[in-house]
C-alpha positions in Angstrom: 17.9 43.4 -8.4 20.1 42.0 -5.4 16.9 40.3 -3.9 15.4 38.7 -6.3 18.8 37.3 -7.5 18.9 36.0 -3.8 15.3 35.0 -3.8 15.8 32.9 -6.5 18.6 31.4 -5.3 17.1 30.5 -2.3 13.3 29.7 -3.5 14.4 26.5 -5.3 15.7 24.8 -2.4 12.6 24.2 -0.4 11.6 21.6 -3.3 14.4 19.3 -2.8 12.7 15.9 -1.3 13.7 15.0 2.3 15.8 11.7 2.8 14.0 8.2 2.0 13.5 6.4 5.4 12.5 2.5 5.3 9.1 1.5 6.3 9.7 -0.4 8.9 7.5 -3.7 8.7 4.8 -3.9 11.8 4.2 -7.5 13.7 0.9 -9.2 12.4 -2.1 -8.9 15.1 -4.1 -11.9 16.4 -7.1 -10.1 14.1 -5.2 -9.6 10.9 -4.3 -13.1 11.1 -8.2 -14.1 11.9 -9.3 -12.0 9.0 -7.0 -13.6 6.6 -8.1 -16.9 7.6 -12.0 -16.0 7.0 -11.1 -14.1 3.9 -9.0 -17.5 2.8 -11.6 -20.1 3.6 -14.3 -17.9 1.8 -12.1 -17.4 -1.6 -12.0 -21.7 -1.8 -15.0 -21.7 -1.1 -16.1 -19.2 -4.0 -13.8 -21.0 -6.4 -15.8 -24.5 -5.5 -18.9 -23.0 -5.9 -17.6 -21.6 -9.4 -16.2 -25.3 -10.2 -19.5 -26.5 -9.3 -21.3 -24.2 -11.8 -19.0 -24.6 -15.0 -19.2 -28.3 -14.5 -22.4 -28.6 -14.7 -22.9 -26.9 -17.7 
């Protein structure tokens, strides 16, 4: 009776959650930055093309 008293005593503390540690925020890359620019020029250049198409209905 002594062990599983201890057992379940003990068997609970394995699920508390470890400490929260901050992300720490990582310096943008030459290709993260050339990526956004081609992913930015193509989304004005998709909402012209749908401008074009609801005006001309």
């Amino acid at each position: 009776m002594k062990r599983i008293l201890s057992f379940a005593l003990l068997a609970p503390s394995s699920a508390f959650a470890a400490a929260f540690e901050r992300p720490i925020p990582q310096p943008q890359t030459e290709t993260a930055e050339f990526w956004f620019l081609v992913g930015s020029i193509a989304l004005i250049i998709s909402l012209g093309f749908v401008q074009y198409l609801v005006s001309r209905r």
